[in-house]
C-alpha positions in Angstrom: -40.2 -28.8 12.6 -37.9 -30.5 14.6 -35.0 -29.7 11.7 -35.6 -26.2 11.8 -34.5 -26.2 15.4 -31.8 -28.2 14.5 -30.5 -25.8 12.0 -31.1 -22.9 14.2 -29.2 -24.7 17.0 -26.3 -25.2 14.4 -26.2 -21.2 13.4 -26.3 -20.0 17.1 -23.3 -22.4 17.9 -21.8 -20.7 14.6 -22.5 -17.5 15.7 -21.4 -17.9 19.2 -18.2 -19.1 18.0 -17.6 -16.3 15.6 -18.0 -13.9 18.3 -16.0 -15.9 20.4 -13.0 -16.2 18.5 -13.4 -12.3 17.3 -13.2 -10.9 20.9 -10.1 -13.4 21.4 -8.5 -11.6 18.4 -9.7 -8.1 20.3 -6.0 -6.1 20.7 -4.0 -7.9 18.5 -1.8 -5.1 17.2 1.3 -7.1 16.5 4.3 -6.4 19.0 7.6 -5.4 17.6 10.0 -8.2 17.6 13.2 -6.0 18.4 13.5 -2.7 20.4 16.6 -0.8 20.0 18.5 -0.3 23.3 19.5 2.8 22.8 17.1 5.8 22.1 16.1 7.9 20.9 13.1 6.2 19.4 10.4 6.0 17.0 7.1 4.2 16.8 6.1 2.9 13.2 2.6 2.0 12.6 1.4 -0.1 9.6 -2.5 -0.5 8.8 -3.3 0.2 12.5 -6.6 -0.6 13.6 -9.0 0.0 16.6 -9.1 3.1 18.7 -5.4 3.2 18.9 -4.7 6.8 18.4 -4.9 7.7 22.0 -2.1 5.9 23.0 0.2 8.5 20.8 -1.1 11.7 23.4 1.2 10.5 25.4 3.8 13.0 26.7 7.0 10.2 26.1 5.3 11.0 22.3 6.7 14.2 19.9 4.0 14.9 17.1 4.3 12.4 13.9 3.3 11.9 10.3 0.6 9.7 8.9 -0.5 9.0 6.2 -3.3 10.8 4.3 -4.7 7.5 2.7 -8.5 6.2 4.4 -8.1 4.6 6.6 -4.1 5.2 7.9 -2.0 3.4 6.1 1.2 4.5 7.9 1.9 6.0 11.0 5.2 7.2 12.5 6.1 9.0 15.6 9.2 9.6 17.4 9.8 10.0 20.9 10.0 13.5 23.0 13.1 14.8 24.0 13.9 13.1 27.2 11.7 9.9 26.9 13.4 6.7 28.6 12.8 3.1 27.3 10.3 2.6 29.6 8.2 5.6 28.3 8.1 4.1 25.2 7.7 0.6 25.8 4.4 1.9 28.3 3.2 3.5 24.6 3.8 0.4 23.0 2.3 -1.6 25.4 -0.8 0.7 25.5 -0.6 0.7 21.6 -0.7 -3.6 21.8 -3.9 -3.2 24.0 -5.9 -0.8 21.9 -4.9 -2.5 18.3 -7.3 -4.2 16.8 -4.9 -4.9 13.4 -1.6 -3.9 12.5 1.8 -4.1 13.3 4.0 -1.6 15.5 7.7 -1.7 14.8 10.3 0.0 16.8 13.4 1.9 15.6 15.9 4.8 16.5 15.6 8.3 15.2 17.5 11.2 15.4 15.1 12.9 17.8 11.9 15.2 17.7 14.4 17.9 16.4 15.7 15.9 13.6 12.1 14.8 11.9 10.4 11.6 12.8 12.9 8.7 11.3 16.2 8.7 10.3 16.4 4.7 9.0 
């Protein structure tokens, strides 16, 4: 008897630390490295996870592309006509919150009137 508590002691440690480490991992979309200093911008998301999507309503945001694939493979988005840096590093930050998986990169576009990325 006594080793079946044991073991069950050892799997609720286990599971304890699972849960531990996975809401550690909670909003780890991966920050972009660089930003551009000079807009305007665009917002590249790869394999984004978690509830994410919200962060792109914002107004500093034109519409984007994604792709069809389940779930999103690839997501980009350029920045409105008249965004600032700090418009879209507040999307980026809000993006690095709500990520669960992912990576966000950062680069310059010709503008919402040009398409979403120009290189």
């Amino acid at each position: 008897m006594r080793a079946i508590r044991g073991k069950v002691g050892v799997v609720a440690a286990l599971v304890l630390a699972v849960a531990l480490a996975l809401s550690a991992l909670a909003g780890l979309g991966a920050r972009p490295t660089r930003f551009p200093a000079e807009g305007p911008w665009a917002i590249a998301l790869s394999f984004p996870e978690g509830d994410w999507s919200v962060c792109l309503d914002d107004p500093a945001m034109a519409d984007g592309l994604m792709s069809s694939d389940e779930p999103v493979s690839r997501v980009v988005v350029p920045s409105a006509p008249g965004a600032t840096e700090a418009d879209v590093r507040r999307v980026i930050d809000c993006l690095s919150a709500a990520m669960t998986g992912g990576t966000i990169e950062v680069g310059r576009t010709g503008g919402a009137e040009d398409g979403p990325i120009s290189g």
